[in-house]
C-alpha positions in Angstrom: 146.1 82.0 130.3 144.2 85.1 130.0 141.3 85.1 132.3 138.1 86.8 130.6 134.8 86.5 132.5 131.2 88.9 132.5 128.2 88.4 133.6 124.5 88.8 132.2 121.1 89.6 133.6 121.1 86.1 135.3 124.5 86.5 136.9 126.1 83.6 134.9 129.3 83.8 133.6 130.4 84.1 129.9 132.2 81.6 128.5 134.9 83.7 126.4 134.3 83.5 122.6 136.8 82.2 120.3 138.1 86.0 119.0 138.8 86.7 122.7 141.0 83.7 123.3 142.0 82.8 119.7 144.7 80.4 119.5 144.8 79.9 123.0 142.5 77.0 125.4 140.3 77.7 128.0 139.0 76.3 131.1 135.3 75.9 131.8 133.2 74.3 134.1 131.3 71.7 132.1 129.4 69.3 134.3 131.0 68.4 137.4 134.1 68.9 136.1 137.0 71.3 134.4 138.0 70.4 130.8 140.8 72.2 128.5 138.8 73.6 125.5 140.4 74.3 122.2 139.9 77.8 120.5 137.3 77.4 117.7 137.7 77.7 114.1 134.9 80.0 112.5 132.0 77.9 110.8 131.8 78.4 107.6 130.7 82.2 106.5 127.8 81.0 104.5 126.6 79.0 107.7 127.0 81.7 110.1 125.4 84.0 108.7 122.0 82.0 107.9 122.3 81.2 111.7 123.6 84.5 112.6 120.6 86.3 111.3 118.2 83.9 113.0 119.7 84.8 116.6 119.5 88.3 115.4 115.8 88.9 114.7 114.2 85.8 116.8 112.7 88.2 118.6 111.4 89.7 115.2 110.3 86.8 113.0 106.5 86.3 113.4 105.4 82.5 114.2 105.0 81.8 110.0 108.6 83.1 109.5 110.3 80.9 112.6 108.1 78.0 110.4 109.3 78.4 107.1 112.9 78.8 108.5 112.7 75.3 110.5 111.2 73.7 107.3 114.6 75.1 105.1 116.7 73.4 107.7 114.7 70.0 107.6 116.0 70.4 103.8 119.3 71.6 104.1 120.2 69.9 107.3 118.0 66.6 107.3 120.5 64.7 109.8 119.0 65.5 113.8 119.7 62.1 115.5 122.1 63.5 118.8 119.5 62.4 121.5 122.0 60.2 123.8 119.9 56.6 123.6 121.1 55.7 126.4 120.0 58.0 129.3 116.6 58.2 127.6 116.0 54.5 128.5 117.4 55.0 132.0 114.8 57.8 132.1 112.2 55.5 130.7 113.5 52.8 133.1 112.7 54.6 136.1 109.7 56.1 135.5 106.3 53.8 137.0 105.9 51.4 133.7 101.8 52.9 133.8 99.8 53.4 130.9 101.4 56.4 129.6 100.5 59.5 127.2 104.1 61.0 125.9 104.4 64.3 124.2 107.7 64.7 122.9 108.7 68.2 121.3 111.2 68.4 118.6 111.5 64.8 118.0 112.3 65.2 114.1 111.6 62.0 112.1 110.6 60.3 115.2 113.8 57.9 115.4 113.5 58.1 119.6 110.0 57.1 119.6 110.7 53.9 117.3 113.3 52.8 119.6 111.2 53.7 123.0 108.0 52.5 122.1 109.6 48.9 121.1 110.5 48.1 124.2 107.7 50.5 126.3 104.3 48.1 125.9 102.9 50.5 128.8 102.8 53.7 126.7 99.5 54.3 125.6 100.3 57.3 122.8 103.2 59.3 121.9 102.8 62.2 120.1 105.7 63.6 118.5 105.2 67.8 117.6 107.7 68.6 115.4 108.1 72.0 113.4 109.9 71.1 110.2 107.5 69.4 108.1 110.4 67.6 106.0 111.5 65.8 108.7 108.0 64.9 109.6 107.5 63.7 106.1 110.5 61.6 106.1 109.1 59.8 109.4 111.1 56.3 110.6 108.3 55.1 113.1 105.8 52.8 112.2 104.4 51.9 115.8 100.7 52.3 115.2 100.7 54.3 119.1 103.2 57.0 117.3 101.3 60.2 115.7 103.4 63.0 114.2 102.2 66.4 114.7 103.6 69.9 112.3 102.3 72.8 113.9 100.9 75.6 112.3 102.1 78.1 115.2 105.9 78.2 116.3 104.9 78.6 119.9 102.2 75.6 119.7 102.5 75.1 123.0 100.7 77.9 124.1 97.4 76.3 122.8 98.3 72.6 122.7 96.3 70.9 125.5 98.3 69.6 127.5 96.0 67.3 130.5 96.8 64.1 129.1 100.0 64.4 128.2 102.1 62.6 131.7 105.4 62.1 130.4 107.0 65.3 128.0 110.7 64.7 126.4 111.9 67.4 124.9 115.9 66.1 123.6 118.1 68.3 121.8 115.4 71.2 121.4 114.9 73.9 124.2 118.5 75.4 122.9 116.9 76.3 120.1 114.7 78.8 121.9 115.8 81.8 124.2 114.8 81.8 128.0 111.9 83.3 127.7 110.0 80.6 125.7 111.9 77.9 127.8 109.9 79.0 130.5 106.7 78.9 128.9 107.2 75.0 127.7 108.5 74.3 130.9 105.2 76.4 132.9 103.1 74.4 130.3 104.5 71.0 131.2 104.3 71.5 135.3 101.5 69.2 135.6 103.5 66.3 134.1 104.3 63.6 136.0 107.9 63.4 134.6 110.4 65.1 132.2 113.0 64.0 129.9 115.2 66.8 129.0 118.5 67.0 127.2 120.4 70.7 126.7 123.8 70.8 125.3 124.7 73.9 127.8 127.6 74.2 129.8 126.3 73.7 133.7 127.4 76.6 135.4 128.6 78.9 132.4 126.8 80.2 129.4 127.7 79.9 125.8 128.3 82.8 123.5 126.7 81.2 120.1 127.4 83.7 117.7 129.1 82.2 115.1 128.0 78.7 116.3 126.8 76.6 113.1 123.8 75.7 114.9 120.1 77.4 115.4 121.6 77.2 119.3 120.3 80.7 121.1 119.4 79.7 124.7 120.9 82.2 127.1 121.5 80.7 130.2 123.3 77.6 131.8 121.3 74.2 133.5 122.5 75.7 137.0 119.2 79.1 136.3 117.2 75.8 134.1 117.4 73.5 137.3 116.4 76.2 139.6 113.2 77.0 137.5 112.2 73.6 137.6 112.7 73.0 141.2 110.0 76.2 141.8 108.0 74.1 139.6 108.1 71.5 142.1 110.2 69.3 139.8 113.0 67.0 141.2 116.0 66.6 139.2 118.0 63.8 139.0 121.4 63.6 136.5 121.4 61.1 134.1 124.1 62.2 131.8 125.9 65.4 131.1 123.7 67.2 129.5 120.4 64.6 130.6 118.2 65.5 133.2 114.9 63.2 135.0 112.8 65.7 136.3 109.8 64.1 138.6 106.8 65.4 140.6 105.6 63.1 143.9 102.8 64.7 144.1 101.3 64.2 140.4 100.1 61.0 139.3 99.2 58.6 136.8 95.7 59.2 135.2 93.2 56.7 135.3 
C-alpha cells in the first residue's frame, strides 16, 4: 500500500485524498485506533461544486454572503440531526446539575435542546444561535426555557455577550469553519464553566475535504483543537470519538 503523507503549517499529517489512492484502502489513525478506509467515490458534480466553491472563497464571502449561503442549505439540505444523543447526556450528566444558562451554536431546529431540557429541570435558558433561518423556522422545541436566535452577522460571536452564558455546546458545527474562527469561538467561550463539543475530524490526521459533499473546511485534527483548549485552561475528557467534555475548576456557577 502506497504510503503518501505531507504536512501543513500545523505539522499534522494529510490524510491522502481519494485521486491519490483510488481504488486502493488506507490506514489512518482515527481515535485511538487504526481502521482500513475505503477509497471514496466522488460526490456528485453538482454537489461538489456548490461546496467546492464555498471552501474556495470562505475567506472571500462577506458576513451577508456566508448568510444567504447557510439559509440555501437549510432549504436544500433541511435534515442536520448527527449530534450523538448519547455522549451529550453523559456530558450533561456530569456537569454540577446548577441553575444553568446554555448557549448552544449551530443547533438547527433545536432537536438537542428538546431532548436535554426534558430531562435537565436545572437549566435556567438555552439559547440556541443558529444561522439558517429555515431551520430556525421549522423549530421542534417547545420548552418555554428554549429561545432560537438567527444572526444577522456570520461571525455573531464576536459581539454576542457572552457572561451568562456557563455551559456552550457547539455539536456538529466548528467543521464548518476554518481554524482561524475556531479560535475565536473557542477564546470567546473561555470563561464557561464547561464545553460540549462534537468534530467529526480524524484525531491525529487532517482531512483533505475537497470534493467532500459537505460545507466541512476545518484544517486541522482534535490533537492542535485539544491543545488550544488546554492553554485555555480547559480539561478534556473523551466521551465518544469524536465527543469531547471540556471543564474549568477554577470557574464557577453564577449566582
Amino acid at each position: 500500500m502506497k504510503s503518501i503523507q505531507t504536512r501543513d503549517q500545523y505539522g499534522e499529517a494529510y490524510v491522502p485524498t481519494p485521486e491519490e489512492l483510488a481504488g486502493n484502502t488506507w490506514s489512518a489513525c482515527y481515535g485511538d485506533s487504526t481502521v482500513m478506509v475505503p477509497s471514496l467515490p466522488p460526490a456528485p458534480p453538482h454537489a461538489a461544486t456548490l461546496f467546492n466553491t464555498w471552501r474556495a472563497h470562505y475567506d472571500q464571502y462577506s458576513d451577508a454572503e456566508q448568510v444567504a449561503f447557510y439559509e440555501m442549505i437549510g432549504l436544500q439540505y433541511p435534515e442536520q440531526h448527527h449530534v450523538q444523543h448519547e455522549f451529550v447526556e453523559q456530558f450533561f450528566a456530569t456537569v454540577p446539575h446548577l441553575p444553568t444558562h446554555v448557549l448552544e451554536m449551530g443547533g438547527w431546529d433545536g432537536h438537542l435542546a428538546q431532548a436535554m431540557l426534558a430531562q435537565s429541570p436545572w437549566i435556567q435558558t438555552w439559547h440556541n444561535v443558529e444561522i439558517s433561518a429555515p431551520a430556525v423556522a421549522h423549530s421542534v422545541c417547545t420548552d418555554r426555557r428554549y429561545h432560537a436566535v438567527t444572526p444577522t452577522s456570520f461571525r455573531w460571536w464576536r459581539t454576542w455577550d457572552w457572561s451568562p452564558v456557563e455551559i456552550f455546546v457547539a455539536a456538529h458545527v466548528l467543521e464548518h469553519l476554518k481554524w482561524c474562527d475556531v479560535q475565536e469561538v473557542l477564546r470567546s467561550a473561555q470563561h464557561c464553566r464547561a464545553l460540549y463539543l462534537e468534530i467529526p475530524i480524524f484525531h491525529y490526521h487532517k482531512l483533505h475535504w475537497q470534493d467532500s459533499e459537505s460545507s466541512h473546511i476545518l484544517e486541522v485534527s482534535w490533537s492542535t483543537v485539544k491543545r488550544y483548549l488546554e492553554s485555555l485552561g480547559f480539561r478534556l475528557t473523551r466521551l465518544g470519538e469524536w465527543s469531547y467534555c471540556c471543564t474549568r475548576e477554577d470557574i464557577h456557577a453564577h449566582s
